[in-house]
C-alpha positions as CSV (number, residue, x, y, z in Angstrom):
1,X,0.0,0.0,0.0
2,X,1.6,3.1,-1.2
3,X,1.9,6.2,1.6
4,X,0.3,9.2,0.8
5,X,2.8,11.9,0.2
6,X,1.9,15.0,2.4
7,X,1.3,18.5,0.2
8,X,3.9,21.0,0.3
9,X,2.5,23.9,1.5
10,X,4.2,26.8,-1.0
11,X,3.6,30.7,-0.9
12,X,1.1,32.2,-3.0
13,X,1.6,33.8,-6.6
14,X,-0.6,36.3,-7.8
15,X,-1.2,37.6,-11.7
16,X,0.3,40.7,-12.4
17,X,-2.3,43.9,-10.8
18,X,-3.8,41.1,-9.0
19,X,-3.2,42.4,-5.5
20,X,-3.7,46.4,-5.3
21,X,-2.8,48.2,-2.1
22,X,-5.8,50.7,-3.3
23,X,-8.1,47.7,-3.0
24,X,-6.3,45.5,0.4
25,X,-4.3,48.1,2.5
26,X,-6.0,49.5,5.9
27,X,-2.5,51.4,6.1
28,X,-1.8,50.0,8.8
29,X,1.9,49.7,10.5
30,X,2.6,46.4,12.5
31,X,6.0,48.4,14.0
32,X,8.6,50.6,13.9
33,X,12.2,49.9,14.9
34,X,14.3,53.0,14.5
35,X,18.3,53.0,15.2
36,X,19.0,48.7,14.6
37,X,21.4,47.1,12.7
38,X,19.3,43.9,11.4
39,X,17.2,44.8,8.8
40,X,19.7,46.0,6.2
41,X,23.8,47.6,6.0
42,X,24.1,49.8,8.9
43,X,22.0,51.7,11.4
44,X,18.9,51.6,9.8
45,X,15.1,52.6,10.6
46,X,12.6,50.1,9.6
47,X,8.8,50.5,9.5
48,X,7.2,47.1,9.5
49,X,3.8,47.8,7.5
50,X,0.6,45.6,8.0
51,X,-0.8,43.5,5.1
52,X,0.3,40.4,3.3
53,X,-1.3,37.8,1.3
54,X,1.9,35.7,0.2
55,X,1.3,33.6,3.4
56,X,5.0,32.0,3.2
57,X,5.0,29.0,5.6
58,X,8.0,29.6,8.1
59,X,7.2,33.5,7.8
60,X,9.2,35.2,10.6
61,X,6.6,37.9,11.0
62,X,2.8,35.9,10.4
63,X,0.7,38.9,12.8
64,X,2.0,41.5,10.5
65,X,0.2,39.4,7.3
66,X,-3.4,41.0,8.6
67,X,-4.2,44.5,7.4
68,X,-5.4,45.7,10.2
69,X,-2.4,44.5,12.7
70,X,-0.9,47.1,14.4
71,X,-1.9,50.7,14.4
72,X,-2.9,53.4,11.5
73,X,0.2,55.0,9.6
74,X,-0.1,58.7,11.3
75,X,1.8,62.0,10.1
76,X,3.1,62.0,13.7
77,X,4.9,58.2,13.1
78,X,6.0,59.6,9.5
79,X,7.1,62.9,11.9
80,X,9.7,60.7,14.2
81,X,10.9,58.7,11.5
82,X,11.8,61.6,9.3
83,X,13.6,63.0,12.3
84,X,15.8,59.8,13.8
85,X,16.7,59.4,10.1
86,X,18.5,63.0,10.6
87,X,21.4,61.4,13.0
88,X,24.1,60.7,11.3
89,X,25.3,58.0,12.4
90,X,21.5,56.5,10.8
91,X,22.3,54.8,7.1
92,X,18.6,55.1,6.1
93,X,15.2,53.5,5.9
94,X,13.8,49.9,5.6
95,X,10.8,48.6,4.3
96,X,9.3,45.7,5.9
97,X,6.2,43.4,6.7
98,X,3.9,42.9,5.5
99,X,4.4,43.4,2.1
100,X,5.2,47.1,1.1
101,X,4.0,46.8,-2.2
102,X,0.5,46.4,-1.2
103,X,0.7,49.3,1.3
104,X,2.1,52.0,-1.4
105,X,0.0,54.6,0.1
106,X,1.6,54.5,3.3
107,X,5.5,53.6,1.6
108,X,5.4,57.1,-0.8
109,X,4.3,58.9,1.4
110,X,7.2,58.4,3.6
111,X,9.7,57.9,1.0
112,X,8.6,60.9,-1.3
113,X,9.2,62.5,2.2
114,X,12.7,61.3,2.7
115,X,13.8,62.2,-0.7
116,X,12.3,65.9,-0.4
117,X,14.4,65.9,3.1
118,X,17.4,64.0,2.1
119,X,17.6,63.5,-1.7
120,X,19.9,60.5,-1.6
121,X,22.0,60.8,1.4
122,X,20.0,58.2,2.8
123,X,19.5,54.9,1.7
124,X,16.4,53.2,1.3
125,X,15.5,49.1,1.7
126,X,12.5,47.1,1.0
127,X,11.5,43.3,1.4
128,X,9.2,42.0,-1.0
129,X,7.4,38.5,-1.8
130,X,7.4,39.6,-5.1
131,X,10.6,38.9,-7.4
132,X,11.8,41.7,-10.0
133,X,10.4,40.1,-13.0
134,X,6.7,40.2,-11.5
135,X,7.3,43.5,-9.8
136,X,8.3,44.8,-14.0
137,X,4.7,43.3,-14.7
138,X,2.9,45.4,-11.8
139,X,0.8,48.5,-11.3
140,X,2.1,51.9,-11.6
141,X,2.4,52.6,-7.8
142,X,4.2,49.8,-6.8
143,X,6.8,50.4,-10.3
144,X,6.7,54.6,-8.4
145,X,8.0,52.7,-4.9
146,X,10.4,50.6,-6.7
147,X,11.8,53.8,-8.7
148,X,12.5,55.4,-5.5
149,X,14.6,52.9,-3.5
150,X,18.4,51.7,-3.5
151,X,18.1,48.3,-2.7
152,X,15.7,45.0,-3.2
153,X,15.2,42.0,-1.3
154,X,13.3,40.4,-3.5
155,X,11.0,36.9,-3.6
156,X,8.9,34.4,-1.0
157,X,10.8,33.4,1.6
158,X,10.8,29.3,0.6
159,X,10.9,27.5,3.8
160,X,12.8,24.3,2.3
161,X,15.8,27.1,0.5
162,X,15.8,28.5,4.2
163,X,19.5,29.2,5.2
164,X,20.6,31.2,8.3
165,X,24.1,31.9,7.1
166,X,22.8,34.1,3.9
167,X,23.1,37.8,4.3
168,X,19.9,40.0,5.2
169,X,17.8,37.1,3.2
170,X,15.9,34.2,5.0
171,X,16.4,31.8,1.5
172,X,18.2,30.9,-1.3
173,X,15.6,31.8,-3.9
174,X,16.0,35.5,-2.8
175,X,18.0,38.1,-4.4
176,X,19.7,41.5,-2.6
177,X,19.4,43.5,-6.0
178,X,20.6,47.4,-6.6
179,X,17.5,48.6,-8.2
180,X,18.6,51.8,-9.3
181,X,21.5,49.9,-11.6
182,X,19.2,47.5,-12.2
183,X,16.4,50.3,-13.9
184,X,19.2,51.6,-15.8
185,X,20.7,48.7,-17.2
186,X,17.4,46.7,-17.6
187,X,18.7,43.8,-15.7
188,X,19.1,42.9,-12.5
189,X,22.0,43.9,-10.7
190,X,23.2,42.2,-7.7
191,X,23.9,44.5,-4.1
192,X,27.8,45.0,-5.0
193,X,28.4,43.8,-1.0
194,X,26.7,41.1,-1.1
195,X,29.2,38.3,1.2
196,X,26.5,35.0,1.2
């Protein structure tokens, strides 16, 4: 009698303009972490936004997949984030979940802020389920968010590629990608630090 092989649960994949932060966010922040030295190269601010339907199994951060975890995106968080980002000894902003690209509202807002404040003396981080070749496929707001940032970590996090050793990525299947040399050169471009 042959066994009955147990389904894989794998991450969700949605058609390009499936998912549309004008449709699914609450804007809604699960947290924000300002001064650490996880989420990216140096001292970084992250804002951790609410809302993600990729449902990765193994996600690190599953409360933060509901819309309306957390608390509403204010003027008064975008305030204090705007000002810790003024130390210098602060590298920049990360983007977190969540998935930002379904919560575009709340991520342009902040980061049309920080290049009004800052132009490009600060650097700017996102995670993102999606990879770059869906992301080239998407709707114009989330193409705006990715114009506007430095640096991608892109794709599902795939809980059998999982590998603790790998630089700022949870698996294999994920890319840290230099998205402004990536836009120019029409292909992906790989962070020029990357160690693992």
């Amino acid at each position: 009698m042959m066994e009955r092989q147990k389904r894989i649960r794998t991450p969700r994949n949605p058609q390009p303009k499936e998912w549309m932060a004008s449709e699914l966010s609450q804007q809604y922040v699960a947290s924000y972490k300002p001064f650490n030295f996880v989420d990216g190269e140096g001292v970084r601010c992250s804002l951790y936004v609410s809302g993600c339907l990729f449902a990765c199994p193994g996600c690190y951060n599953k409360a933060a997949q509901n819309f309306r975890y957390g608390t509403p995106y204010t003027r008064e968080l975008e305030d204090q984030i705007i000002t810790d980002l003024s130390e210098d000894y602060c590298q920049g902003l990360t983007l977190l979940g969540g998935e930002p690209f379904v919560n575009t509202q709340v991520c342009l807002s902040l980061v049309d802020r920080i290049r009004d404040t800052y132009a490009w003396t600060k650097d700017i981080w996102s995670w993102t389920g999606y990879t770059w070749d869906e992301l080239m496929l998407e709707s114009d707001d989330k193409l705006e968010l990715l114009s506007k940032i430095d640096i991608l970590v892109d794709g599902r996090f795939e809980l059998p590629k999982k590998d603790l050793t790998l630089q700022f990525r949870g698996s294999s299947n994920q890319r840290i990608i230099d998205v402004q040399k990536s836009l120019s050169t029409g292909e992906v471009v790989l962070w020029d630090k990357l160690l693992k």
